[in-house]
TORNU-306858 format. One record per residue (C-alpha): residue in one letter; x, y, z. Coordinates in steps of 0.05 Angstrom, whole numbers, plus 32768, in hexadecimal, padded with zeros to 4 digits. Example, Ala and Ser with C-alpha at 12.3 -4.5 7.8 and 13.67 -1.06 7.14 Angstrom:
BEGIN
a80F67FA6809C
s81117FEB808F
***
This chain:
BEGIN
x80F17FCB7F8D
x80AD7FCA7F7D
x808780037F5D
x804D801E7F7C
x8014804F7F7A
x7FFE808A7FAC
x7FB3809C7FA3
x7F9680D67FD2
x7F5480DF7FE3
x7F5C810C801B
x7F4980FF805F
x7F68810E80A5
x7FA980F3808E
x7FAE813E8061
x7F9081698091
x7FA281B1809E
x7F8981DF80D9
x7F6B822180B9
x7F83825980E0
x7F48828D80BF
x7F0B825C80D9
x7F3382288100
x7F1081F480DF
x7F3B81B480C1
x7F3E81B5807D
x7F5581898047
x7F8381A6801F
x7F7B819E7FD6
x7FCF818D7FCA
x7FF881537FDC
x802C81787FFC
x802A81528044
x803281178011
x806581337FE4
x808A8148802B
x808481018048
x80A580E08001
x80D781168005
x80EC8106804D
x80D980B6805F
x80DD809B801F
x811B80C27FFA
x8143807C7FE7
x80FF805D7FC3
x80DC809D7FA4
x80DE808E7F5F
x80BC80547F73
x808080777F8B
x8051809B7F59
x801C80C77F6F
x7FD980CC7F5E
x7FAA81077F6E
x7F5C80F17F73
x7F3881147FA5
x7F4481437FDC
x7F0581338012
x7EF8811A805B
x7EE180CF8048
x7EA280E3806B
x7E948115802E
x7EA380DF7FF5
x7E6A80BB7FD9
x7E5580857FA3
x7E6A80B17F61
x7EB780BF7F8C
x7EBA807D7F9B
x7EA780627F56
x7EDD80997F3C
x7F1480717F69
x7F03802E7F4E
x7F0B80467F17
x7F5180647F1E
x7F6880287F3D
x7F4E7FFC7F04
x7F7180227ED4
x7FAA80217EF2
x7FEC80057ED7
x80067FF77F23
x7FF67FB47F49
x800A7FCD7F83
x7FDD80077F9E
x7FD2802F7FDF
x7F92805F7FE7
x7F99809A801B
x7F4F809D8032
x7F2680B5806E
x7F25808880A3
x7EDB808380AE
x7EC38072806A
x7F0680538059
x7EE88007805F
x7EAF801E8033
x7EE180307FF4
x7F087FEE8005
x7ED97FC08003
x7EC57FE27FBD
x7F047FDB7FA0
x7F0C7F8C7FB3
x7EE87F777F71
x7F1C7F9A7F46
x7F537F867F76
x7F407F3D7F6B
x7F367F427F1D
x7F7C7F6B7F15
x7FA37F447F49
x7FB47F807F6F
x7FCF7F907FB7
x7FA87FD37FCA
x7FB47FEB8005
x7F848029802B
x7FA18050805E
x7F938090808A
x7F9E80AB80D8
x7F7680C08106
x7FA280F7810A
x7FB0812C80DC
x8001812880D0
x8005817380CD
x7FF3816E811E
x80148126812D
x803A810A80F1
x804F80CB8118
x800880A18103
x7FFD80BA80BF
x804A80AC80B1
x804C806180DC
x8009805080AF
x80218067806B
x806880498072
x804480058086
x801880028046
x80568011801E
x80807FDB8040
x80497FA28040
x80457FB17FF0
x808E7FAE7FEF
x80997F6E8019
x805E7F46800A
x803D7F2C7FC9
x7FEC7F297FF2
x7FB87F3D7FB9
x7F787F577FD5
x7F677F977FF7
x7F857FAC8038
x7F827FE08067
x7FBB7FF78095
x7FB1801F80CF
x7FCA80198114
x800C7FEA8104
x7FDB7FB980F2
x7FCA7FA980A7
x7F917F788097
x7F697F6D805F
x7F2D7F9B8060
x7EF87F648071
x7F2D7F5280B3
x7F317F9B80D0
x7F037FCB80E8
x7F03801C810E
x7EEE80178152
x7ECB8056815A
x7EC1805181A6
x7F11805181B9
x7F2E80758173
x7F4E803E8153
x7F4A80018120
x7F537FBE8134
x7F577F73811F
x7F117F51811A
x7F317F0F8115
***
């Protein structure tokens, strides 16, 4: 088994509701995270290390957070690597992190929902345990984002806003 790293940078995937305003927030903990390790992933969890970095909706990150996460990912000890992010910024940070991917011989791997788990944990969960098997099962270096059962490198996938999902360009 393969070793891999966790970085969170927020995003739907971590939303809460906020009973006091009823806004969606982002919670600044990794406890829907910690919870999904705990449950899903109990036989391979000290394989999985954690890293905080952020706790934002990916359409609040900008140039300095997304020089911050490349980098924590260049500095990182792991070669295999998946990014919670934001959906719709999520091919922005991927596409910066290819460089580094291709200099380290990495497999990073961004993922999100378009759901928050703490309202339908089936997408969040399907996406996340999808990046972690693709690192597991296949030796791809690049950048990769996996979202929808479908995992493509980031210049091969893309959010169709209109209908609320990603899809294959190729």
């Amino acid at each position: 088994m393969d070793e891999a790293l966790i970085i969170t940078c927020g995003g739907t995937f971590s939303k809460l509701y906020n009973p006091i305003n009823g806004e969606m927030i982002v919670p600044k903990n990794n406890e829907i995270l910690e919870r999904i390790i705990k449950t899903y992933f109990k036989f391979n969890i000290n394989f999985i290390h954690v890293q905080e970095f952020i706790y934002k909706d990916s359409l609040d990150m900008d140039d300095n957070d997304r020089e911050g996460l490349k980098k924590l990912v260049s500095q990182s000890k792991y070669d295999k690597i998946i990014i919670i992010h934001g959906t719709d910024t999520i091919h922005l940070s991927a596409k910066e992190i290819e460089n580094i991917a291709k200099e380290k011989n990495l497999s990073v791997v961004f993922v999100g929902a378009m759901e928050p788990i703490s309202i339908n944990p089936i997408e969040g969960c399907m996406n996340l345990g999808c990046a972690y098997g693709f690192l597991q099962a296949s030796n791809a270096k690049g950048v990769f984002i996996a979202m929808n059962g479908i995992i493509k490198n980031v210049n091969e996938i893309v959010k169709n806003r209109e209908l609320g999902y990603f899809e294959c360009l190729k």
